[in-house]
N, C-alpha and C positions, 0 to 999 in steps of 0.2 A: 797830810793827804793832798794831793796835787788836784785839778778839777775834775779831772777824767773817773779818777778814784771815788769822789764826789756823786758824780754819777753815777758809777757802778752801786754804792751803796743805794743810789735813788733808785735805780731799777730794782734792783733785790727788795726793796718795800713796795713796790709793783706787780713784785712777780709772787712776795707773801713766803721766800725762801731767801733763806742767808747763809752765801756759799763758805765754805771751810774753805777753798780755795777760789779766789774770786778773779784768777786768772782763765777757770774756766770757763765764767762769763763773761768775759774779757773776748776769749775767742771766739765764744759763740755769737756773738753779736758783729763779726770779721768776717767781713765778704773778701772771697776772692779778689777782686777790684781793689782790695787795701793790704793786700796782703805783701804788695816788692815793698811798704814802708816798715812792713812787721814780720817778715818774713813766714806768718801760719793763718790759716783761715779755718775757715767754721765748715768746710764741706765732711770732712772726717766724722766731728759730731753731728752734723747731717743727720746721714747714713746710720749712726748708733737711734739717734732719736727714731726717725721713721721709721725702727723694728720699735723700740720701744711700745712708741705712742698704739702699732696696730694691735698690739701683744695686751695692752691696757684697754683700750677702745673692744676691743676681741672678746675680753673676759669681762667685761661689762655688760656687754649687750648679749650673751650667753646667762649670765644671771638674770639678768631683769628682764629679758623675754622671754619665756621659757617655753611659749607656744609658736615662738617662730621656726620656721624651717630653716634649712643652712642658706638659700638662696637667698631669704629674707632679712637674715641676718647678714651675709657678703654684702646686700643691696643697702640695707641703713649703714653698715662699714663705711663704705664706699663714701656715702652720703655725707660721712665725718671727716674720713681721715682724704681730702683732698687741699688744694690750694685756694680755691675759693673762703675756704670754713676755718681752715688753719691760720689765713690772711685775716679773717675778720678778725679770729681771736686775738691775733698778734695786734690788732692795730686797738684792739680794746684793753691792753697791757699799754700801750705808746712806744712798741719795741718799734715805728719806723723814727723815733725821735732819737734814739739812740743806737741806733748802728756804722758799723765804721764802713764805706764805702768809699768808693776812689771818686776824683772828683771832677771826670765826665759825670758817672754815676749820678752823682750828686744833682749836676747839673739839669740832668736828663729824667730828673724824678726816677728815681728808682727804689726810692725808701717806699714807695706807694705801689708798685708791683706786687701783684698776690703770688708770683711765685718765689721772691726774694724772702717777702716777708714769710712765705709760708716757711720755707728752708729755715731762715731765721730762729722761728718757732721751735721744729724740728729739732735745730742744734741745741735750743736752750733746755728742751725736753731733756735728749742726750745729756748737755751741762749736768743738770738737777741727777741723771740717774748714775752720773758718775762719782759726784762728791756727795748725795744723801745717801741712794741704795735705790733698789725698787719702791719700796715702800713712800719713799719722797719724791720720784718722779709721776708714782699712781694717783698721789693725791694733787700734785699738780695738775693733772692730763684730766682728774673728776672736776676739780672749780674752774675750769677752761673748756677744754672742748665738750663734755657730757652734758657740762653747766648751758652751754650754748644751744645743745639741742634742744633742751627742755626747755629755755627758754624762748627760742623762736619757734616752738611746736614741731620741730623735726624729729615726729615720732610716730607712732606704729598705723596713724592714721595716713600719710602720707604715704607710707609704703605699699600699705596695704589695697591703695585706689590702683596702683602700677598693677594691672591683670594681666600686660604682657609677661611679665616676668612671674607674674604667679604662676597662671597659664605653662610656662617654661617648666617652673621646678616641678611642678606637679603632672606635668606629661612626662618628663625628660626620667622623672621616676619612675614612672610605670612602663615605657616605651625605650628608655635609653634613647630618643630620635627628638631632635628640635620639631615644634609645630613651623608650619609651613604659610605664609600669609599672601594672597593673591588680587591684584585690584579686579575688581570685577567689572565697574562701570565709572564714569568719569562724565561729569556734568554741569554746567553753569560756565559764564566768561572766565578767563581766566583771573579775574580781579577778586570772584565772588564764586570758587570751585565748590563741587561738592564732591566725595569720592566713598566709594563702599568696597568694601574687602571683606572678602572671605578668608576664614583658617582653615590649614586643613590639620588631623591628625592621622598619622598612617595614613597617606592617601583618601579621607573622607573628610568632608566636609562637617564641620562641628559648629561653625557660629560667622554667623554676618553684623559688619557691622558698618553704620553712616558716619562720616564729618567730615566738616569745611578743611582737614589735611588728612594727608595717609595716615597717619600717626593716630589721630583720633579716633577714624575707622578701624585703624587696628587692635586702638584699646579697648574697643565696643565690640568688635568680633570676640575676642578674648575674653571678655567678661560675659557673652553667650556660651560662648566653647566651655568655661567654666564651671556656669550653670546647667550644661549639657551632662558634662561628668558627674557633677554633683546628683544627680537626676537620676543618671547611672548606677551611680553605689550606690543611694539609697533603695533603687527595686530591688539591687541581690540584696541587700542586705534582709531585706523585708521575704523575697523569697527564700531566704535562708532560714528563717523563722520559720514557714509554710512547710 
C-alpha cells in the first residue's frame, strides 16, 4: 500500500466507514484544482450528496418534530444543510487535512474555506451512499451533522425565538399574503440609533415593535402581531362554545 492508500484507510477510521470501493473516496476528497493531474473530481458526487444529505436531514427533522410547521421545519433545514455547519463538521472529521487540491489552492488556504470544505463533505456523503446504500449514508449524516445540532443546541429553541418567520407561516396561511413591516420612527445619533416598526397584516396594523436595529424592531413587532392572532383564535374559539 503506497502512502496515499495509507491515508485513505486513515480517513475511513475518521469517517467510522470502510469503502468496498475506496476509489470513491479517493475522489471525493478531488477538488477541481487537482483534477488536469487525475483527470476527475468530486463535483459529480457533489451534487449526489447535497440531495442525499437534504433527503436525510428532511426525514429527521419530520420525525422528531412533529409539532413543527413546514416553515419551521424549511427554517431548522436550512439551519443544517448550509456551508457554514457542513464546514464545521468536515473540519471535525480532519477532511481539510486530506484533500487533494492544486497547489495555488494549496498555497492560498483553501483547505480552510467553508465552502470547499462543505462540498467536500457533500461528495463524501454521496461516496458513502454509493458504495453502502441509503441506509449507510443515513447513519453517517445522524453521527455528523444531527449529532452537531444537538450538540451546539441548534434546536427548536432557537427557531422558535425567529417571530418573523413564525409570524410568516402562520399569516401566509391563513391570508396567502406576506406581512408587510414599516419603520415608523427613527431616533438617537447615528452611533447609538433606536428604530420602531410596525407590521401590517392585510393592510391593518397588528403589532409594534422597539431596537437598537430594524431587524430587532421587526422581530418585537412580530412577536406582538403574534400575540395579537393568538388573542384572536382564542375569542372565537371561546365564542364558539357560547
Amino acid at each position: 500500500m503506497d502512502e496515499f492508500g495509507e491515508r485513505i484507510t486513515e480517513l475511513e477510521l475518521k469517517l467510522g466507514y470502510r469503502f468496498h470501493d475506496p476509489e470513491l473516496l479517493r475522489l471525493a476528497i478531488t477538488h477541481r484544482s487537482f483534477a488536469p493531474k487525475c483527470g476527475k473530481h468530486n463535483e459529480r458526487l457533489e451534487f449526489l450528496g447535497d440531495a442525499v444529505l437534504g433527503m436525510v436531514v428532511s426525514s429527521y427533522l419530520y420525525e422528531a418534530f412533529e409539532e413543527y410547521s413546514e416553515g419551521e421545519l424549511s427554517k431548522l433545514r436550512s439551519a443544517l444543510v448550509n456551508h457554514k455547519t457542513l464546514a464545521k463538521c468536515a473540519k471535525e472529521l480532519g477532511l481539510h487535512s486530506y484533500m487533494r487540491l492544486g497547489r495555488s489552492e494549496l498555497r492560498e488556504g483553501c483547505a480552510e474555506r467553508h465552502s470547499i470544505l462543505a462540498s467536500t463533505f457533500e461528495a463524501i456523503v454521496g461516496a458513502i451512499y454509493l458504495d453502502g446504500g441509503p441506509s449507510k449514508a443515513k447513519e453517517f449524516v445522524l453521527k455528523t451533522v444531527i449529532r452537531h445540532m444537538w450538540q451546539t443546541g441548534l434546536d427548536r429553541d432557537r427557531i422558535r425565538n425567529d417571530f418573523k418567520s413564525a409570524l410568516q407561516v402562520k399569516w401566509q396561511s391563513l391570508a396567502k399574503m406576506p406581512p408587510v413591516y414599516r419603520v415608523v420612527s427613527e431616533s438617537g445619533p447615528d452611533h447609538d440609533k433606536s428604530f420602531e416598526v410596525e407590521v401590517y397584516l392585510a393592510n391593518i396594523p397588528y403589532g409594534r415593535g422597539v431596537g437598537k436595529s430594524k431587524k430587532e424592531a421587526e422581530q418585537n413587532a412580530a412577536r406582538q402581531a403574534l400575540e395579537a392572532l393568538q388573542a384572536e383564535e382564542s375569542e372565537d374559539v371561546q365564542g364558539e362554545k357560547v
